[in-house]
C-alpha positions as CSV (number, residue, x, y, z in Angstrom):
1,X,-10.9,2.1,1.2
2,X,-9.4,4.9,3.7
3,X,-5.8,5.0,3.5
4,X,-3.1,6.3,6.4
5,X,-3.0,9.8,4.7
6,X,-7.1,9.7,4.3
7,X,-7.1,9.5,8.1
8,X,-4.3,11.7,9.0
9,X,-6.0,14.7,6.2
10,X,-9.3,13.2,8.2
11,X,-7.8,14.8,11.5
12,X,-6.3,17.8,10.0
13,X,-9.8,18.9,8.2
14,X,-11.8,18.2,11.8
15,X,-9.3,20.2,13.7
16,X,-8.1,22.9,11.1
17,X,-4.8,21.7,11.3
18,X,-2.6,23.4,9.1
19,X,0.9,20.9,9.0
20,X,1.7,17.8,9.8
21,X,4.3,18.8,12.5
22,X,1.3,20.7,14.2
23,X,-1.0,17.6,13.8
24,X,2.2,15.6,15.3
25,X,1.8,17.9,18.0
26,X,-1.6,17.6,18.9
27,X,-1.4,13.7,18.6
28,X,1.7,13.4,21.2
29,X,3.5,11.9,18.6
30,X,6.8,13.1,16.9
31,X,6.7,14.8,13.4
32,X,9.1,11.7,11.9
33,X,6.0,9.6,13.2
34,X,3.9,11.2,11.0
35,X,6.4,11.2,7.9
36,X,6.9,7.5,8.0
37,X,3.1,6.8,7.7
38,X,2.6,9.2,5.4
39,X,5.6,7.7,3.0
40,X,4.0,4.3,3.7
41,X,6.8,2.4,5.6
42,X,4.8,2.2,8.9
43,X,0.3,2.2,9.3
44,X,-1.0,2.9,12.7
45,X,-0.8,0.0,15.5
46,X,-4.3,-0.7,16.8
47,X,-3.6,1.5,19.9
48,X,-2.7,4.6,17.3
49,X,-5.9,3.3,15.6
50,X,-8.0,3.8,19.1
51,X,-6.8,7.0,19.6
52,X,-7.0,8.1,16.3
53,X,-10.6,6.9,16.1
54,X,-11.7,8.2,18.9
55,X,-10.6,12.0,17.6
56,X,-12.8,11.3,14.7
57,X,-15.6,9.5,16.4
58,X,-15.2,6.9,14.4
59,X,-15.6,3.2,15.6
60,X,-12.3,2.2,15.7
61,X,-12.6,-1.7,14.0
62,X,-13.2,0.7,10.8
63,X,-9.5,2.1,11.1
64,X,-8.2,-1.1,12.3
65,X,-9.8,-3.1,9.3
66,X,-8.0,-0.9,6.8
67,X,-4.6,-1.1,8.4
68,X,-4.6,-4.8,8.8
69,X,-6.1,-5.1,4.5
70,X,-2.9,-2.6,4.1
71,X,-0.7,-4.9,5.6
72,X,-1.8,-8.2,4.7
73,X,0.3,-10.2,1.7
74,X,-2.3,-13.2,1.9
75,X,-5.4,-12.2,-0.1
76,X,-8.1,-14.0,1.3
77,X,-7.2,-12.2,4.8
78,X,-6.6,-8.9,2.4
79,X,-10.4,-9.2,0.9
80,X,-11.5,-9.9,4.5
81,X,-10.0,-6.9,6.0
82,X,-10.9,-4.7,3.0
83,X,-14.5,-6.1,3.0
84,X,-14.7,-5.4,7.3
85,X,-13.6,-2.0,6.4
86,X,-16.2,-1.3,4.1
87,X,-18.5,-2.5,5.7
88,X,-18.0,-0.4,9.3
89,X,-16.7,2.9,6.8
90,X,-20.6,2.7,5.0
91,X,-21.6,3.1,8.5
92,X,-19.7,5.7,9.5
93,X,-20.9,9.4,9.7
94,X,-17.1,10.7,8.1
């Protein structure tokens, strides 16, 4: 299953974005943004995981499954989410 950092080093590869304060940059987002998904104490809100889909052309339920299986403590709704997510990522082009 794609992690935060999969899709952030997702964006970086498409774009040829060298750092993490320029991809910060080109997502109108502030570098700290960045540094607290990438450390794990934040995962994109479903509106970061819209916009971050649509610079992948990805379908965005595949970005959103995986943040909501990050999150999730219950693990019914956990293998639901991961399940979604592999499901929509097998049909994905990335």
């Amino acid at each position: 299953m794609k992690t935060v950092d999969n899709y952030l080093d997702l964006l970086k590869k498409k774009y040829d974005i060298k750092s993490d304060y320029a991809l910060a940059r080109f997502m109108g987002i502030s570098k700290q943004r960045i540094t607290t998904y990438r450390q794990g104490r934040s995962s994109f809100n479903t509106e970061f995981c819209i916009i971050v889909a649509k610079f992948l052309a990805l379908d965005p339920m595949e970005i959103i499954a995986a943040m909501h299986a990050a999150r999730e403590k219950n693990s019914l709704s956990k293998s639901f989410w991961q399940e979604t997510h592999n499901r929509l990522a097998s049909m994905s082009t990335i």
